[in-house]
N, C-alpha and C positions, 0 to 999 in steps of 0.2 A: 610887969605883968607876970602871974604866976601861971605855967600849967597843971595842970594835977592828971595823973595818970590811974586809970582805972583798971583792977586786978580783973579781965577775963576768963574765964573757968575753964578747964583745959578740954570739956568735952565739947562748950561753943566753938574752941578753933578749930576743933576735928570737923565741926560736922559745916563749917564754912570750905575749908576744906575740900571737903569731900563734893561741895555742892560746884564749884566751882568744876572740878574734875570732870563732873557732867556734862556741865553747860560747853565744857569746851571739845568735847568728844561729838555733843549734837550738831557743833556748828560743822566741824571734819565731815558730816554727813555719810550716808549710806556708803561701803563701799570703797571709800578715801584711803588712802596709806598715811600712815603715820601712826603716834605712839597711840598702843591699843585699839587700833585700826587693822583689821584682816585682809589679803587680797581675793579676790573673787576668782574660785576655779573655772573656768571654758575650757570647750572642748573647740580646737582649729581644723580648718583642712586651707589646702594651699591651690589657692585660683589657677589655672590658665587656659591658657584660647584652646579654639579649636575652632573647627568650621563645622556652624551648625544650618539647619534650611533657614530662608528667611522668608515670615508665612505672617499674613497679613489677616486678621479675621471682619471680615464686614456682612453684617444685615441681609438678606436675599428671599424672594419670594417665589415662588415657583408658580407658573403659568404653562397651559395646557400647548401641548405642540400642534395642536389643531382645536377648532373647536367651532361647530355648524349651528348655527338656529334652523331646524325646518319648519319651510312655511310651503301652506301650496299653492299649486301654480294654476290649477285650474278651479272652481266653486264646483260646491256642492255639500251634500250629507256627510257625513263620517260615518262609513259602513261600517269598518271594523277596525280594530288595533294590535295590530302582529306584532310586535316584539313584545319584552319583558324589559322593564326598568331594571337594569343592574347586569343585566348579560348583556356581554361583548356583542354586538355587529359587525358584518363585514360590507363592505362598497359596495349597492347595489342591491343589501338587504331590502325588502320591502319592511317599513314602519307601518303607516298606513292606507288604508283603503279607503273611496270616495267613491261613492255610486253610481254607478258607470250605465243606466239603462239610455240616459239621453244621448251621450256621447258614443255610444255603441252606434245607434238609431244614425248619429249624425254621419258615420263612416256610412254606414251602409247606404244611404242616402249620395254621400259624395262619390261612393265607389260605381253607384247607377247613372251618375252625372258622365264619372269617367267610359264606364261600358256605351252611352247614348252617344259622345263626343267620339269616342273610335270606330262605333258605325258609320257616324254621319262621316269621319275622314278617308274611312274606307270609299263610302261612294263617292265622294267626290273626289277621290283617285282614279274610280273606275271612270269617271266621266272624263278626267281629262285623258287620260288614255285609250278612249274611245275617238273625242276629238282629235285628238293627235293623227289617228290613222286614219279618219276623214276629212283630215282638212285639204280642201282644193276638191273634193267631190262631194259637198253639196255642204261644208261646214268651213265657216267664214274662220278668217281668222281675232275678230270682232268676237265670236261664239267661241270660241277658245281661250283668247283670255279673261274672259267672264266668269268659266270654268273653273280655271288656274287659280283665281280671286277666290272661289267658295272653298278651293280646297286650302288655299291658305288662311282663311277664315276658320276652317272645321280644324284643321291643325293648331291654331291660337285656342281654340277655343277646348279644344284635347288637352294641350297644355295646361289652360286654366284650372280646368279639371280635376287635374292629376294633383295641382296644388292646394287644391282646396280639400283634398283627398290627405295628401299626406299632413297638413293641418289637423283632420278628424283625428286622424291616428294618433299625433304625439297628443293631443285632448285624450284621446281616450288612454294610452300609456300613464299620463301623468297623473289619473287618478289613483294609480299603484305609487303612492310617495317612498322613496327611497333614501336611502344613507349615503352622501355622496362621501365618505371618507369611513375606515375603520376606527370605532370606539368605542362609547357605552353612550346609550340615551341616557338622558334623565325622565325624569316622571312625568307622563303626558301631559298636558297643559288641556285637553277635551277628553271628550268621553265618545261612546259613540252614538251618533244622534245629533252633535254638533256641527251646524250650518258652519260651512268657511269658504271664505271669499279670494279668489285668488288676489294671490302677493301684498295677503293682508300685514298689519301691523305686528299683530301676536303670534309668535311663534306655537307649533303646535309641541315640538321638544328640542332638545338641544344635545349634538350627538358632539362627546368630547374624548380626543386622541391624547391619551398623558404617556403612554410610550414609544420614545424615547419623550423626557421633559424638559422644559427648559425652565431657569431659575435666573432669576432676574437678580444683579446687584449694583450698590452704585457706590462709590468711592467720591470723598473729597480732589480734587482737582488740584490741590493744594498738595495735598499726600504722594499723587500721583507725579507729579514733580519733583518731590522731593527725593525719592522713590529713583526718578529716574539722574537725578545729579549725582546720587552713590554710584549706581553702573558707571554713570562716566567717570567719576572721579576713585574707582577699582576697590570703593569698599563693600562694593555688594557685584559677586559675581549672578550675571544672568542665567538660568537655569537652560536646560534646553527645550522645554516647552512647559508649558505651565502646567500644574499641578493643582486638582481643586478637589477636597474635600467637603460633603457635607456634616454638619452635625444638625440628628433631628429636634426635636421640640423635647423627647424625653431624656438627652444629651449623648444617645448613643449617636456613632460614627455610620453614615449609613456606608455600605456597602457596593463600594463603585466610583469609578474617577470623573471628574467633570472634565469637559472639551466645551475650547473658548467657541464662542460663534460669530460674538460680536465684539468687538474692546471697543465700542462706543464711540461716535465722531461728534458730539457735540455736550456743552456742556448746560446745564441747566443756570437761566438765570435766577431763579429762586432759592435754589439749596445750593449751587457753588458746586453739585457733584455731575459724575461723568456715569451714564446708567453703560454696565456691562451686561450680557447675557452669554450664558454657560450651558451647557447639554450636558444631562445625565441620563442613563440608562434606566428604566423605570419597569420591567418586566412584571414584577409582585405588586406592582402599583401601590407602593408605600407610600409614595407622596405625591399629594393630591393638589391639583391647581386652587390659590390661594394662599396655601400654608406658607407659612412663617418660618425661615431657616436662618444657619449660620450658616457660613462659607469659611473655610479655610483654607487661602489659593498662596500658595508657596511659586515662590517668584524664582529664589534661586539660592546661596549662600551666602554667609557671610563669615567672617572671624571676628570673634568676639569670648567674653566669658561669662561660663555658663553659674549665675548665682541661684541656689536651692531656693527656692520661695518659702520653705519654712525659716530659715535663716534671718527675715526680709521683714518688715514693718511699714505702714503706712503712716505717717503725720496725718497732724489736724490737717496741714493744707492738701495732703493727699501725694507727695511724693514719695515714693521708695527710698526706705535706708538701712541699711546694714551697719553692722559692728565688724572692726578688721582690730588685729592686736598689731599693735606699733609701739615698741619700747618700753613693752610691760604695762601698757595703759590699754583702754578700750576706747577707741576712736570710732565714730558715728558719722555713715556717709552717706549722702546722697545720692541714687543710682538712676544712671539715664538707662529707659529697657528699651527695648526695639520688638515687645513682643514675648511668647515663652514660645520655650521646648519641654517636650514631656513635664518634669516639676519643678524647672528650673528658669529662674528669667534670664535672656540673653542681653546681657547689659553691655554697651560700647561706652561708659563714662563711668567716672564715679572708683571704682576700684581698677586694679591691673594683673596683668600675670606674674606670679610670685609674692603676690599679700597673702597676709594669712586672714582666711576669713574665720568670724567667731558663728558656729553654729549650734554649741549648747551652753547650758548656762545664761541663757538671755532675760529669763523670766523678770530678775531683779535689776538688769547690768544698766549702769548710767555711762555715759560719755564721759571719757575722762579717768573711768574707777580704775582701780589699779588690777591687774589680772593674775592670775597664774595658770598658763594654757598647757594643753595638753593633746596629742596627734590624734583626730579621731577619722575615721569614715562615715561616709552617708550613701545610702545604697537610692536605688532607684526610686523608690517609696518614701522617702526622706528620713529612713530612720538610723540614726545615730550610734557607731558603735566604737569602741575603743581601738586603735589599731592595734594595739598590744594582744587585744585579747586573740583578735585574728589572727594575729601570727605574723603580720606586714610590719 
């Protein structure tokens, strides 16, 4: 069998050649070392520990530290209505009035009861002491204690008197409705001209104490254990008294430290959590019962290393990971956080003290790519600077 060889033209071998060159450059990918392969410049800074708070942030509602439905105690009209919806009251303010001509009528009435019952006991004091100094000349002693009987009778019946008296009276006080605690009403619930029935159903207002506040929050029971095996086992120092921070709804920091009231004795069978309640100071009344809060309660220290969150990336599955330079490669890790500080997350896994972490250059950087690092800073704000240029 013959082969026969065919003359190829010298510019098909080049450009076979040349094609091959390619294909083997794209499979090296992005970033790879090797021939005709560039290393990718980062900028490093170098981890380590330190003791930062360790501050736990949970969900929290805030509710009124007092807070009254008025209703009245006696019926009648609604005369008039003395406060102003939105101004403060104080204890014993009058709210409203209820028309008092019946129950006036009724004291005056029980007070004639009491004056009629003190004459009749007067005289039949004088009788028995009339008795008394004629018995044995001409007044028995039969006719004496008969006497004794009326005037204990007139004295019962003074008594009764006096109570059915001082009844008229708190009738007739309690139609002046009152604030039993300082706060703010809310908007009357009647007008005046409205029939109300004593210790009816419908409140006529509702008078609410928001300072001092309390804020409600409630922690996994899970967490709280966990939480508490660190202290014992010394990786989390306990603080010396808690520390609670709010953030409001428009993300500022309010103003003032929270104090524990309650840490909660029992645990919800529904959600698995433990309801805490906190007190904050509430003077300007910023925040109103109801509202919807963060809490940020700092438990105590820990040591740990503090990683920049701009440095820092989420996966599809939602873990934290950074880039650390190891042996002129880019290594990609996974980081266990326990939380942040200022802009930085406090991670106990995942890197250690004395890696170099990769904080610029990330845009394009793959796992693995080959590097060429260089010493930089990152200031509070996360921004990235040369340390040459500083002068460090």
């Amino acid at each position: 069998m013959q082969f026969f060889l065919r003359t190829i033209p010298r510019a098909a071998v080049c450009a076979l050649a040349l094609s091959l060159a390619t294909s083997a450059a794209a499979q090296q990918g992005p970033g790879a070392s090797g021939p005709g392969g560039g290393a990718t410049a980062v900028g490093i800074v170098t981890l380590q520990t330190q003791d930062v708070p360790f501050t736990i942030t949970v969900p929290g509602r805030a509710v009124a530290y007092q807070q009254v439905d008025i209703r009245p105690r006696v019926g009648g009209m609604i005369s008039e209505i003395v406060y102003q919806s939105g101004r403060p009251v104080k204890a014993g303010d009058v709210l409203f009035r209820i028309e008092d001509d019946t129950y006036q009528a009724d004291v005056d009435a029980a007070q004639a009861s009491v004056d009629l019952s003190q004459a009749s006991v007067e005289d039949a004091q004088q009788t028995v002491d009339r008795y008394t100094r004629l018995l044995g000349t001409g007044i028995t002693q039969e006719e004496l204690g008969t006497a004794q009987v009326a005037l204990k009778q007139a004295q019962a019946d003074l008594s009764s008197a006096k109570a059915a008296l001082a009844v008229a009276q708190l009738d007739l006080e309690r139609t002046q409705i009152t604030s039993p605690i300082d706060g703010f009403p809310s908007v009357p619930d009647v007008s005046v001209g409205t029939l109300v029935t004593a210790a009816q159903t419908d409140a006529l207002t509702t008078v609410t104490q928001s300072n001092p506040i309390y804020v409600d929050v409630a922690e996994s029971s899970r967490r709280i254990g966990e939480i508490r095996n660190q202290i014992e086992a010394g990786q989390l120092q306990r603080g010396e008294r808690l520390q609670a921070a709010l953030v409001l709804e428009t993300g500022e920091t309010y103003a003032g430290e929270g104090e524990m009231i309650s840490p909660g004795a029992t645990v919800s069978t529904t959600t698995g959590t433990r309801e805490m309640r906190l007190q904050f100071a509430n003077e300007e009344h910023r925040i109103v019962p109801g509202q919807f809060l963060r809490v940020d309660m700092t438990l105590g220290s820990m040591e740990a290393v503090l990683v920049p969150q701009g440095a820092t990336s989420r996966s599809a599955t939602g873990a934290l990971t950074a880039f650390v330079a190891m042996d002129g490669k880019a290594e990609q890790r996974t980081l266990t956080e326990e939380g942040s500080y200022q802009n930085s997350w406090v991670v106990t896994d995942g890197v250690v003290a004395g890696e170099s972490l990769i904080v610029d250059g990330l845009k394009t950087l793959l796992n693995g790519a080959t590097i060429t690092t260089t010493p930089v800073s990152i200031d509070e704000n996360g921004v990235v600077s040369d340390t040459a240029t500083n002068g460090n």
